[in-house]
NUVEX-516669 format. One record per residue (C-alpha): residue number from 1; x, y, z; residue in three letters. Coordinates in Angstrom, 2 decimals. Each point is the difference from the previous one (the first is absolute). Last residue first. Layout:
N
     n         u         v         w   res
   NUM         X         Y         Z   ALA
...
***
This chain:
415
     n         u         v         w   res
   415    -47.22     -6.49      1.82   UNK
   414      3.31      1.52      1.40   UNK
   413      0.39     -0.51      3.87   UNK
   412     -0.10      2.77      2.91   UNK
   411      0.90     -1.65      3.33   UNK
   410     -0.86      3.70      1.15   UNK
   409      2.29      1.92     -2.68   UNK
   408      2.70      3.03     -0.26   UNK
   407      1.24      0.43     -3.38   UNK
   406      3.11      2.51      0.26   UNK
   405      1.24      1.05     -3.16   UNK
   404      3.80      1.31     -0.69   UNK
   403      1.43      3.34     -1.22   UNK
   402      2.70      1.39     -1.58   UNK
   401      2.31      2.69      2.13   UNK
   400      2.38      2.49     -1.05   UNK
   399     -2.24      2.44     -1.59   UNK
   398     -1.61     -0.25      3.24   UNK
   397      3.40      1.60      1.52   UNK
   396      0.41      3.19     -2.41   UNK
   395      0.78     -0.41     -3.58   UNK
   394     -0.04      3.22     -1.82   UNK
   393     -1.92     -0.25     -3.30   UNK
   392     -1.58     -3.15     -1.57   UNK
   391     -0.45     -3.45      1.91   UNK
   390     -1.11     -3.40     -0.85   UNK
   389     -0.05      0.25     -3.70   UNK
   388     -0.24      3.46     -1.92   UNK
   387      4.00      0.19     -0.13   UNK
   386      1.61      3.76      0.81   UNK
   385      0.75     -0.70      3.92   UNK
   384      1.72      2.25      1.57   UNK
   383      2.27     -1.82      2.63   UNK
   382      0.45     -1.47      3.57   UNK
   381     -1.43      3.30      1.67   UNK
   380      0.37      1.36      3.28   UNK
   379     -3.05      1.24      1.93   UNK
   378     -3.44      0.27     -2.11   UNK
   377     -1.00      3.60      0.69   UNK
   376      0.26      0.75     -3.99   UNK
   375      3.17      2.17      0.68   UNK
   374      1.69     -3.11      1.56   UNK
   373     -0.84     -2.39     -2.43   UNK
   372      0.69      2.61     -3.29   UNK
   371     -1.53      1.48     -2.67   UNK
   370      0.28      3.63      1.08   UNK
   369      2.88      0.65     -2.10   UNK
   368     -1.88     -0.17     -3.17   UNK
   367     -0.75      3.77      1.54   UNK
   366     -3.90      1.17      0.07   UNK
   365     -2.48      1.82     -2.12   UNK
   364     -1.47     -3.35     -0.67   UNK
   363      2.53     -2.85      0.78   UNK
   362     -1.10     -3.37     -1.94   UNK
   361      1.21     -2.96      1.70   UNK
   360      0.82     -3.97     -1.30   UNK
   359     -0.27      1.65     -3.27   UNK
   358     -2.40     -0.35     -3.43   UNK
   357     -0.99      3.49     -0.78   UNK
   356     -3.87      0.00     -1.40   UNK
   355     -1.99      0.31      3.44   UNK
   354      2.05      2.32      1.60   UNK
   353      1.13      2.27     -3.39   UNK
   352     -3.74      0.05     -0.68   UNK
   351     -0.96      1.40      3.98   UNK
   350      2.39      2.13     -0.32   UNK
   349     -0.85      1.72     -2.96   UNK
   348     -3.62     -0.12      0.75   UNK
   347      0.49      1.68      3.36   UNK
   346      2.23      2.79     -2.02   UNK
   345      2.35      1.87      2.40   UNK
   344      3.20     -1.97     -1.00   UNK
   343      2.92     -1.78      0.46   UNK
   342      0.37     -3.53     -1.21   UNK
   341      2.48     -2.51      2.04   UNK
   340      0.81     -3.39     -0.56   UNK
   339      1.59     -2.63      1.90   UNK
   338      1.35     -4.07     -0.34   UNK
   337     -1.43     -1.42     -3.60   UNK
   336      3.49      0.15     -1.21   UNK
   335     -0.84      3.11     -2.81   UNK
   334      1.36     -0.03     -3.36   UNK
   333     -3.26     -1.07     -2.55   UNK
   332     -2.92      0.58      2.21   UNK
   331      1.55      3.01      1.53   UNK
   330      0.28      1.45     -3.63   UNK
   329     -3.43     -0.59     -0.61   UNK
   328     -1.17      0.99      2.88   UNK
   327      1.21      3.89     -1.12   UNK
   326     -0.48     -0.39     -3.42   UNK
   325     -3.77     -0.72      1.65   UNK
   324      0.17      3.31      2.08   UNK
   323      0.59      2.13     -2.87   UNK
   322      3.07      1.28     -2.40   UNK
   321      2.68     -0.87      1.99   UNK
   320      3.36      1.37      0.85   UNK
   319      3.05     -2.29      1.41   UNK
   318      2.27      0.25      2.48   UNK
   317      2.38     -2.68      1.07   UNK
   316      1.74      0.52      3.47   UNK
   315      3.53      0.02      1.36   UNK
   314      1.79      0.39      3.53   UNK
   313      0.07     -3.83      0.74   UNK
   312     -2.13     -2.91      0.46   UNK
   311     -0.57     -0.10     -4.16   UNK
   310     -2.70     -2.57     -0.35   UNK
   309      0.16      0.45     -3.46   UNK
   308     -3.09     -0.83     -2.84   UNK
   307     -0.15      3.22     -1.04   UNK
   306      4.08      0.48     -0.09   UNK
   305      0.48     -3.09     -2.29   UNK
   304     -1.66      1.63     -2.66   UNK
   303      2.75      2.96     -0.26   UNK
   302     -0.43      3.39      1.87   UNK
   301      1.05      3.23     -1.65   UNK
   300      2.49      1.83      3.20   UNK
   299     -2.23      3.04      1.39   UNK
   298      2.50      2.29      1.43   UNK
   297     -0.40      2.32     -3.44   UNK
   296     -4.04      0.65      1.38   UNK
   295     -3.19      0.12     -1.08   UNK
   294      0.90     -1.51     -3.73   UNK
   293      0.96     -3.32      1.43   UNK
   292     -3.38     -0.48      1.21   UNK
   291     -1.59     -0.35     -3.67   UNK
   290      2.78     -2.18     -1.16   UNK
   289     -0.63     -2.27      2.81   UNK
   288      1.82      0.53      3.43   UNK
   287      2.65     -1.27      2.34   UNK
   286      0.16      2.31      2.97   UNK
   285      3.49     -0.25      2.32   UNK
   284     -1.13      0.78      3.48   UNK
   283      2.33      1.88      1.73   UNK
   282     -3.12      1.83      2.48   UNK
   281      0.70      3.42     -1.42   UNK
   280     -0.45     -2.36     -3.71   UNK
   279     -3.09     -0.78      1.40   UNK
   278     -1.48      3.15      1.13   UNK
   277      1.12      1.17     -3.51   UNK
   276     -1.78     -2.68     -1.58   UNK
   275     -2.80     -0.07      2.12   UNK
   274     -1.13      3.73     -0.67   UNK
   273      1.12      0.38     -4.13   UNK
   272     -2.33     -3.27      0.07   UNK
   271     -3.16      1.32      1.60   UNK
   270     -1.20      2.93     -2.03   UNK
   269      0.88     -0.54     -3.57   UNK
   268     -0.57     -4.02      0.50   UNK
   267     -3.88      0.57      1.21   UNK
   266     -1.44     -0.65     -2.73   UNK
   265      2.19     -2.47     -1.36   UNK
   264     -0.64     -2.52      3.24   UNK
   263      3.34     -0.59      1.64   UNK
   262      1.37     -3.25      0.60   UNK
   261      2.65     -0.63      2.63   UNK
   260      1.66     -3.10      0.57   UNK
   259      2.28     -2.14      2.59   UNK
   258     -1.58      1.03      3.03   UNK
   257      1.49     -1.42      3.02   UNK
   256     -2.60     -2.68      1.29   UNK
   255      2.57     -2.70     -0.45   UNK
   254      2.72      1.76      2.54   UNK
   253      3.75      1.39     -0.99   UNK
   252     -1.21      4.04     -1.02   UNK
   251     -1.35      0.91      3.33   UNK
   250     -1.90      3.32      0.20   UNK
   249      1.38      0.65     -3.43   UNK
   248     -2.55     -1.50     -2.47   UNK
   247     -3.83     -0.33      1.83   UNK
   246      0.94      3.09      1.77   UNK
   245      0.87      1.99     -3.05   UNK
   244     -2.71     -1.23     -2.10   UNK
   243     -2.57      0.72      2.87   UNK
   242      0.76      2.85      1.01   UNK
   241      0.37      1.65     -3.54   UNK
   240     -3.63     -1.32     -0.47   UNK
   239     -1.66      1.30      2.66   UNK
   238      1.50      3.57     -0.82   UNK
   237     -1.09     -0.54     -3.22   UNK
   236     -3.57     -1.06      0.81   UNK
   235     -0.53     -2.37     -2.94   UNK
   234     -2.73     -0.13     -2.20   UNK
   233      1.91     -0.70     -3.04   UNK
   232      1.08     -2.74      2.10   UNK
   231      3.28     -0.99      0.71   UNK
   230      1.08     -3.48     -0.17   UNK
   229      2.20     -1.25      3.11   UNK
   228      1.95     -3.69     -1.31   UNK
   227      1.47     -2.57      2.07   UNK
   226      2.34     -2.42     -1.52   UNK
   225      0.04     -1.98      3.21   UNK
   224      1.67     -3.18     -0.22   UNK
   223     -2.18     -2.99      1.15   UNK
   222     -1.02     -2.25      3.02   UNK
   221     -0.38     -3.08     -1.63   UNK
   220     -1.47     -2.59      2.93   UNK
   219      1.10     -3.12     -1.26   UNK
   218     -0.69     -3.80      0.35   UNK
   217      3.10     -2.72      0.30   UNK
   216      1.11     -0.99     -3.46   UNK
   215      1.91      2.82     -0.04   UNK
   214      1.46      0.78     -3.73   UNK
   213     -2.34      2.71     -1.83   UNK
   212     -0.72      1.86      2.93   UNK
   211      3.02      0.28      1.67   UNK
   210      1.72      0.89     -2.87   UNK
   209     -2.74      2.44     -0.72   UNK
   208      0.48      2.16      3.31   UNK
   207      4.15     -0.14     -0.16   UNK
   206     -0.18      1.50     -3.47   UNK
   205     -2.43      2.50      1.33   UNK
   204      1.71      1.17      2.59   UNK
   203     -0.52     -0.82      3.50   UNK
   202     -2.17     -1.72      2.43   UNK
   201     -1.01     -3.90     -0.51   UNK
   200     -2.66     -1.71      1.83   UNK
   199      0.23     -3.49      0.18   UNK
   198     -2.86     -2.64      1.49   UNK
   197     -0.14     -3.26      2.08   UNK
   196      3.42     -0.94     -0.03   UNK
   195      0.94     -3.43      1.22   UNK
   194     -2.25     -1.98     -2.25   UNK
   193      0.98      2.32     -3.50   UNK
   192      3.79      0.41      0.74   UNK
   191      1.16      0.94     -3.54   UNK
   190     -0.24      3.88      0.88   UNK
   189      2.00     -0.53      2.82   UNK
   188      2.32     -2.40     -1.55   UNK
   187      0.97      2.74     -2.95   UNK
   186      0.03      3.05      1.92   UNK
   185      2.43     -2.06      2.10   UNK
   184      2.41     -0.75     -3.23   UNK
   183      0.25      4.08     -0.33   UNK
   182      3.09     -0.26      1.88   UNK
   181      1.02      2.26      3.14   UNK
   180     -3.32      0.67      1.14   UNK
   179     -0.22     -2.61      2.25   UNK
   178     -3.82     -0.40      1.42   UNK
   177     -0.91      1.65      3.73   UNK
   176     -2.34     -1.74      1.56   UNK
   175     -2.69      1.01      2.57   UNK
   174     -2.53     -2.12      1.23   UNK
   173      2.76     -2.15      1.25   UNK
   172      0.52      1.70      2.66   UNK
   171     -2.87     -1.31      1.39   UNK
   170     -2.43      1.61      2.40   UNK
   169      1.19      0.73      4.02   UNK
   168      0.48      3.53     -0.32   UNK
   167      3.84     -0.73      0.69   UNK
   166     -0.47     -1.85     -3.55   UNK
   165     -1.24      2.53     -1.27   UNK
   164      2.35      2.85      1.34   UNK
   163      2.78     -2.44     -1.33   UNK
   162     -1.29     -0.57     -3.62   UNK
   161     -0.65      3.81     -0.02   UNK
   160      3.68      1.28      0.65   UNK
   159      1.71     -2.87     -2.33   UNK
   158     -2.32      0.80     -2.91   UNK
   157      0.87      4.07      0.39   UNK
   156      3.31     -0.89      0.08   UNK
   155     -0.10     -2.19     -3.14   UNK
   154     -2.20      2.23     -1.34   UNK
   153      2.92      2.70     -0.17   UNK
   152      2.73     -2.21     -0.77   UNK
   151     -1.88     -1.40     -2.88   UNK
   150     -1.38      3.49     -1.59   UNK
   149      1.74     -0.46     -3.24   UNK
   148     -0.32     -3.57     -0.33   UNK
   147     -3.48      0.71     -0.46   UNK
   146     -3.23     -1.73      2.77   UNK
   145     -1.32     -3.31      0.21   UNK
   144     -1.98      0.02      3.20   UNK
   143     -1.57     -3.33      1.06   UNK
   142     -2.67      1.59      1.95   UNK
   141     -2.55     -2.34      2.35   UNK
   140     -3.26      1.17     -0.20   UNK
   139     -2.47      0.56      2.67   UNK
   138     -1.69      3.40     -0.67   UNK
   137      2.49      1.81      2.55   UNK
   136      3.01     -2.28     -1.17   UNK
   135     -0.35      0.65     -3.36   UNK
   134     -0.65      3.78      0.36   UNK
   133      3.23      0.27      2.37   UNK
   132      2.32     -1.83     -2.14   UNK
   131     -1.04      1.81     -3.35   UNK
   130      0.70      3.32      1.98   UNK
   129      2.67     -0.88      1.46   UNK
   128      1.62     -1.16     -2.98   UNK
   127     -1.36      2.50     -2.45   UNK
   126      2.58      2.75      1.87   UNK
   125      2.40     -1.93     -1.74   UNK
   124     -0.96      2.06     -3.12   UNK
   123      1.80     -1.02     -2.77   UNK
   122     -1.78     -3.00     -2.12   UNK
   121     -2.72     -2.44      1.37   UNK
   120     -0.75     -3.76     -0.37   UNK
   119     -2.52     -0.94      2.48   UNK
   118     -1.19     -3.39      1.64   UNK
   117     -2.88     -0.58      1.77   UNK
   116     -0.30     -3.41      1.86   UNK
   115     -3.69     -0.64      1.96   UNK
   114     -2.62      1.86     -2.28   UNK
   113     -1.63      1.15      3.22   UNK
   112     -3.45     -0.45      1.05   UNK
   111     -3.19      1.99     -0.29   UNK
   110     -3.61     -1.49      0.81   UNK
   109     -2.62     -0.93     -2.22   UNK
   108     -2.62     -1.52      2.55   UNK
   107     -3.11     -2.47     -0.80   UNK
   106     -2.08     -1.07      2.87   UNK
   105     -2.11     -2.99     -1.43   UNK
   104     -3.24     -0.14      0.70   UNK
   103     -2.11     -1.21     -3.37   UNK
   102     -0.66      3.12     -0.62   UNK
   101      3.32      1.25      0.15   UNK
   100      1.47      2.27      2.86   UNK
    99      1.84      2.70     -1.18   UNK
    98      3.83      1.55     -0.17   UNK
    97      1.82      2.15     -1.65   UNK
    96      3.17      1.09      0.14   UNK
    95      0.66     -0.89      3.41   UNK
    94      3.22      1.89      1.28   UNK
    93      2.03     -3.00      1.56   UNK
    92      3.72      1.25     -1.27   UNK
    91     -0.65      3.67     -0.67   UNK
    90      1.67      1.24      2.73   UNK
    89     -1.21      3.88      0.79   UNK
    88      3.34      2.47     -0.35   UNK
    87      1.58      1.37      3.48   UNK
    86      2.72     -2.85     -0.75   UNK
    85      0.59      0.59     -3.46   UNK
    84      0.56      3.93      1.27   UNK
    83      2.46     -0.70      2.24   UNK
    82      1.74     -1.73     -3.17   UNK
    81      0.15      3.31     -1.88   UNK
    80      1.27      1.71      2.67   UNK
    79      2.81     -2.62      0.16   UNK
    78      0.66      0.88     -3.77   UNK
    77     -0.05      3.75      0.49   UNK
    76      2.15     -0.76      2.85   UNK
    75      2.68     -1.19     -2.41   UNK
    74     -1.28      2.39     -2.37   UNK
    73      1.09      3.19      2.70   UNK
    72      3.24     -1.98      0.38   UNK
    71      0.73      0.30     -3.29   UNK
    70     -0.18     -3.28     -2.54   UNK
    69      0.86      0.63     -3.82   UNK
    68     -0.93     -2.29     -2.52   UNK
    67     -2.89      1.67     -1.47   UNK
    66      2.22      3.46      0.04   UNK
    65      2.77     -1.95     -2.16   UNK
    64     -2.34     -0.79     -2.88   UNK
    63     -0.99      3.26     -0.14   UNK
    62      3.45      1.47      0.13   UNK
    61      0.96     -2.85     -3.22   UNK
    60      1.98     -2.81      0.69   UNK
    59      3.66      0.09     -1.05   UNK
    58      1.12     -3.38      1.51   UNK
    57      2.54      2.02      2.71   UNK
    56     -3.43      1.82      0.91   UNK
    55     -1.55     -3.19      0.40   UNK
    54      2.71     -1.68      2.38   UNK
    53      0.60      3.17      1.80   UNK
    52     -4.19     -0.17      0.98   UNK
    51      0.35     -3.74      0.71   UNK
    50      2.60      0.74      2.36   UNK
    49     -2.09      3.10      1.85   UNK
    48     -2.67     -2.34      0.52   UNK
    47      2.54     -2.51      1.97   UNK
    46      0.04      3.33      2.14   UNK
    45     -3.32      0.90     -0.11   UNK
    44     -1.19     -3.00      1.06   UNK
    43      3.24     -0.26      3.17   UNK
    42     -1.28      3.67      0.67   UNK
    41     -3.80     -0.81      0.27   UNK
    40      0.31     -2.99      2.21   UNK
    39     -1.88      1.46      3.14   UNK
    38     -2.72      1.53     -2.89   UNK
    37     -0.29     -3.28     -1.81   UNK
    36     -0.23     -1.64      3.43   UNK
    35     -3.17      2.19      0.92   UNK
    34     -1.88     -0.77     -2.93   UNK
    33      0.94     -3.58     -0.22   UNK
    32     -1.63     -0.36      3.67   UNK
    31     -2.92      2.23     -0.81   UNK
    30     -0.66     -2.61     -2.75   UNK
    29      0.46     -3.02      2.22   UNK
    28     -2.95      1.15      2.57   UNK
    27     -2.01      0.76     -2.89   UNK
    26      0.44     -3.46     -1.34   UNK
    25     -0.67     -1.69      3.28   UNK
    24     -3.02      2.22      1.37   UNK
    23     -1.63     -0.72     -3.73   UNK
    22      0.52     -3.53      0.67   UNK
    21      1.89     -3.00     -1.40   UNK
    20     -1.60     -2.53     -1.92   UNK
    19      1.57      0.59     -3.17   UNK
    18      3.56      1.29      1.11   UNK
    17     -0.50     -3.92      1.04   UNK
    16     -0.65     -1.73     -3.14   UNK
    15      2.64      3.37     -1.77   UNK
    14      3.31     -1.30      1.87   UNK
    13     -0.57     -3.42     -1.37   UNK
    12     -0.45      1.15     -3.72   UNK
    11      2.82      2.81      0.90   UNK
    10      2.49     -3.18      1.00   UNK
     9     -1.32     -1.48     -3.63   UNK
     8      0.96      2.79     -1.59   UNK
     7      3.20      0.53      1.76   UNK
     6      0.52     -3.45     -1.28   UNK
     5     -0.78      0.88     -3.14   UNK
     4      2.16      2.74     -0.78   UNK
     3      2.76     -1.79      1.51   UNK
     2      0.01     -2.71     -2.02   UNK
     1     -1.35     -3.47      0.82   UNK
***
């Protein structure tokens, strides 16, 4: 048995009794990772700080290196994030639905967890307490599988929880760290359908479709976020220029980060000498059709890649539209299915753009960077989902649950 499996198999037996354990138990062992993330905050940030030299040495790009990065302030951030697990409702035993049939049987659909969860994730090692955390509150066991890039931080991180868990009196199991030094345990852990219950991969979208097209065990696709904010001809301007800078620069290295920015014609002559100096202030590099270009000599002519680009840096592809349907249209055929955005006064022209646009959110007169776990009052997230099946948008705990009937009977037999 390899590695890969056999901490699969130790997470299998880890996740029977994570199963059965209490609300009282999990939340007790969240505040108990919380506070020894904070204790062990310099050692984190110091095998953090490795990982950061590594990249740098590698050439990775600023935006790249800011997901990577751990502070002291997201060290606590993280440990925040699991004291708020713990204050979170547990979803394992919510009833569904339930009735009693005519014949008398009590019939409950109750919520239970998936049992062995792993996830594949690039960058951001501050995903591993996070992932940990909402596995363990909604029952899972977490075989973590995160990049090379981050090893030395998650390994710390993984080290830290395992042992607050275990001094919580759960399994330490429930939380496994995968080696990230060779792609060969992507490989196992997506081949190890029996162990693994379900992957969810986070990251690019080469990553994303790998996962997808090669794991025999199910997947949860959460997907790239080519967000787009379209610009009504309706638009409040000083709404709009908000919005589109918000939804772009307040963090340029996240999914809900708009991507794309498509102006209605009629109100291009108003609104787009506005944004694009605001963006430029703001070191955003603007890649434009041939119609944008002529605004402004910072605009650089975007190619046909550049629609379809989820950029997660300084840059954003602007485009002007003739009408509202140009407007879907163009979603329809670049955007990731994650956020979109319309600005506008018009009731009908919202309403349209909500039924019509096909996205796991639709922000009216609001940032793409609302789309979000934490902003949606869910707790930490595991993902944002952009599949139709199972679960769609951020993934809170019942997203990480199935469910299971209970048939309760009086000697009941089957005629």
């Amino acid at each position: 048995m390899t590695t890969v499996l056999k901490q699969a198999a130790d997470a299998r037996a880890a996740s029977i009794d994570l199963a059965a354990a209490t609300r009282a138990e999990k939340d007790r062992a969240l505040l108990l990772m919380a506070d020894r993330l904070v204790e062990r905050a310099e050692d984190i940030v110091a095998a953090n700080a490795a990982d950061v030299n590594n990249a740098r040495d590698a050439g990775q790009n600023e935006a790249m290196i800011d997901r990577l990065t751990l502070t002291p302030s997201r060290v606590a951030a993280m440990a925040d994030g699991l004291r708020q697990l713990a204050a979170l409702p547990d979803p394992v035993g919510d009833v569904v639905r339930g009735s009693t049939l005519a014949n008398g049987l009590e019939l409950r659909q109750v919520r239970v967890p998936f049992g062995v969860v792993g996830i594949i994730y690039e960058g951001r090692p501050n995903v591993t307490a996070d992932a940990a955390g909402i596995c363990l509150k909604s029952g899972n066991a977490a075989l973590l599988r995160g990049s090379g890039s981050a090893y030395s931080s998650n390994a710390a991180i993984v080290a830290v929880l395992r042992k607050a868990v275990a001094d919580a009196g759960l399994p330490a199991d429930a939380i496994q760290l995968l080696d990230a030094t060779t792609r060969d345990s992507v490989k196992e852990l997506m081949r190890a359908r029996g162990l693994v219950d379900v992957l969810i991969p986070r990251g690019g979208a080469d990553l994303i479709r790998t996962v997808v097209e090669e794991s025999t065990v199910p997947v949860i696709e959460t997907g790239v976020g080519n967000c787009h904010v379209y610009v009504d001809q309706a638009a409040d301007l000083e709404k709009a220029l908000a919005v589109t800078i918000n939804s772009k620069t307040q963090r340029l290295s996240t999914c809900n980060t708009a991507e794309s920015l498509l102006v209605h014609i009629d109100i291009a002559d108003s609104f787009l000498p506005l944004v694009l100096e605001e963006l430029t202030l703001k070191g955003v590099t603007v890649h434009g059709d041939p119609r944008v270009t002529g605004y402004s000599d910072d605009v650089v002519p975007a190619t046909e890649e550049d629609w379809g680009k989820e950029y997660l840096s300084a840059d954003i592809a602007v485009a002007i539209v003739d009408s509202m349907d140009d407007a879907l249209d163009h979603i329809r055929r670049y955007g990731s299915g994650h956020t979109e955005a319309i600005v506008s006064e018009s009731g009908t022209a919202t309403r349209r753009f909500a039924a019509r646009v096909d996205a796991a959110a639709v922000m009216i007169n609001a940032s793409t960077r609302f789309t979000d776990g934490g902003e949606f009052g869910f707790g930490a997230e595991i993902g944002i989902s952009t599949q139709k099946l199972h679960a769609r948008g951020p993934m809170g705990l019942p997203e990480l649950t199935s469910t299971k009937y209970v048939v309760t009977g009086n000697g009941h037999t089957r005629s």
